[in-house]
N, C-alpha and C positions, 0 to 999 in steps of 0.2 A: 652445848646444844643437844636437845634430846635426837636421836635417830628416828625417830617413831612423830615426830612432827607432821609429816606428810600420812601418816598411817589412822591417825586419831580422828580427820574428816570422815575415815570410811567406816572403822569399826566404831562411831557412832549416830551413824544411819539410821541401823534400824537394831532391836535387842538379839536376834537373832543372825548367825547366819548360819543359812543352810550349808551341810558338809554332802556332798553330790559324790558319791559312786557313778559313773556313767559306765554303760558294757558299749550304747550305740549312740553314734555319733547326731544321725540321725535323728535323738529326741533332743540334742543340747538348745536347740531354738525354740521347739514348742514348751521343753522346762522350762527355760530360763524367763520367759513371758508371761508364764504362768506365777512362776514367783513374784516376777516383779506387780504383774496386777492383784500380786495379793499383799503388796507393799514390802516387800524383803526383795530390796535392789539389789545387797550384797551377796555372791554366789561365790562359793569357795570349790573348785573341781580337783578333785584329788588324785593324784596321781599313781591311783592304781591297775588303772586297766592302760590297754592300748588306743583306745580311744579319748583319753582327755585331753593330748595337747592339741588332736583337732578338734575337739568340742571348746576349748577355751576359745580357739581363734574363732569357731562361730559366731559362738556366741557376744564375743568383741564387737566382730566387726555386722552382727544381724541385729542385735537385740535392742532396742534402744533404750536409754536409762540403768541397764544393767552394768552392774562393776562386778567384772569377774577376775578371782584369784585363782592361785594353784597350790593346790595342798598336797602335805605329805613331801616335799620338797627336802630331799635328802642329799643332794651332790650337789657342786658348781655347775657342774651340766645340767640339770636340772633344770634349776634356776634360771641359767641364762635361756635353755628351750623356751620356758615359761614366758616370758620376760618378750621376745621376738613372735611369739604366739598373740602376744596381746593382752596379757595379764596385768592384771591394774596392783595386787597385790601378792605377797607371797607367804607362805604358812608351812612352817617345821614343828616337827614334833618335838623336835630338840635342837640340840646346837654341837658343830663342830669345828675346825678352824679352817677346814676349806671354806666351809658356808658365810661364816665373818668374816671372810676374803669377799669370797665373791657377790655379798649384799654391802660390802665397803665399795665395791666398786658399780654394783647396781643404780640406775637410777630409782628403780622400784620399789616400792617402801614394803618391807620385810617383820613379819610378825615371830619370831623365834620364838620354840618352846622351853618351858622349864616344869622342875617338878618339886624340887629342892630347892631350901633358901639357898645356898650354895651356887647352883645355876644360876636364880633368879640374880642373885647378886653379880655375879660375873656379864651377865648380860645388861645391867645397870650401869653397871663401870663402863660397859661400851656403847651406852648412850639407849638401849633399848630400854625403854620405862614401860611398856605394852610389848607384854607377853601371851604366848598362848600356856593353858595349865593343862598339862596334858600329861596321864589321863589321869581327868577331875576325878570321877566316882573312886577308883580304885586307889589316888593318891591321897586319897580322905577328905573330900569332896568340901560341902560349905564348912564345916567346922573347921578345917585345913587354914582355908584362905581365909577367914575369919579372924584367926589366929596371925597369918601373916600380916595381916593387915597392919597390926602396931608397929612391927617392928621395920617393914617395910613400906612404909606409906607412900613414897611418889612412885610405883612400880603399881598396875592393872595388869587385871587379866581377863583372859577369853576361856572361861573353862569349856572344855572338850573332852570329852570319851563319858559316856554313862549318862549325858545330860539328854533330858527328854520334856516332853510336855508336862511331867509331872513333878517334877523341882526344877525346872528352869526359873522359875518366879523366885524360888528360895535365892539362886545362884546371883539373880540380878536384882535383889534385896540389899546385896553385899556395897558397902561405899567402892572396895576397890576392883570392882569386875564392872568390866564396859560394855559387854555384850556376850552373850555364849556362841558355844557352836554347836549344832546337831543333825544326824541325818533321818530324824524325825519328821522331817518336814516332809521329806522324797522320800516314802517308804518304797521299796522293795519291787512291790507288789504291784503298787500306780506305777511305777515307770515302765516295768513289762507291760501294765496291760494300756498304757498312755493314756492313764483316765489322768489328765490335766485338769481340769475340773477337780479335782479333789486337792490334787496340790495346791492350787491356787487358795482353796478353801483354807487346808491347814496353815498356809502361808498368812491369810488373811487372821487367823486365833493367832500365830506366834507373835504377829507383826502387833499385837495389842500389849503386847505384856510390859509392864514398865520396866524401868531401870532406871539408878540413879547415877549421872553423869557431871 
């Protein structure tokens, strides 16, 4: 039985989802609304400031319609923060055997990275068939997974790092990618100055792009 059976309702929502730097906790409600009316319900908040395991719980328990994860998710501690925060999903950029401990024992359905057929294969064996591919651009982007595709056909992916409005269409072209991730959507720039409005706008171009599922 696959691991990712609980995981495959979410990452196929919507073809995007956004990867969220937050610094203030304080916008994780009005972002997170803004996504969602721009039809990208899936929000991935990553865990690199000190503000995102209370932005996940905000936005858990404020926002309605929104499914938010946690990214960048590196330890068992992590995890389980995540997990008690109110996190609907989980997202590593790769894989360890703490982490395939503690999503064995997670109720939370956990998206593990890989980069290599190597990884990818190891995380097959333990039932993960959705993967995140991280990072896409730099590990040789659609030609890469293109390629994997033959040899590894019941295994998807979520490519991540490098992907942007501008091959995200090529990425979700691919039969075995189920959706990307980018934080293209939440630039920079809108979340200092809380122009929400504009989010919502890019959210509303990503949330059009096809993909085949």
């Amino acid at each position: 039985m696959s691991r990712s059976e609980d995981l495959r309702p979410i990452v196929t929502l919507a073809p995007v989802i956004p990867v969220v730097v937050i610094e203030d906790t304080g916008q994780a409600i009005p972002l997170a609304r803004a996504l969602v009316a721009g039809g990208l319900k899936v929000i991935e908040i990553t865990l690199r400031t000190p503000a995102a395991t209370a932005a996940i719980e905000a936005i858990a328990g404020e926002v309605e319609g929104a499914i938010v994860g946690a990214g960048t998710v590196l330890s068992k501690g992590q995890l389980v923060a995540s997990a008690r925060a109110g996190a609907q999903f989980i997202v590593s950029p790769g894989i360890n055997d703490d982490l395939l401990k503690a999503a064995d024992d997670s109720p939370v359905p956990w998206m593990p990275g890989s980069a290599t057929p190597s990884e990818a294969m190891r995380l097959m064996d333990e039932g993960y068939t959705i993967q995140k591919f991280f990072p896409a651009e730099q590990s040789g982007g659609v030609r890469y997974l293109k390629a994997l595709a033959s040899v590894l056909p019941a295994v998807s992916f979520c490519p991540t790092g490098g992907v942007d409005a501008k091959n995200a269409a090529d990425y979700l072209a691919l039969g075995n990618v189920v959706c990307v991730g980018g934080s293209w959507v939440t630039p920079k720039d809108a979340l200092a100055g809380g122009d929400f409005a504009r989010i919502e706008g890019l959210a509303r171009e990503a949330a059009k792009l096809g993909v085949k599922r």
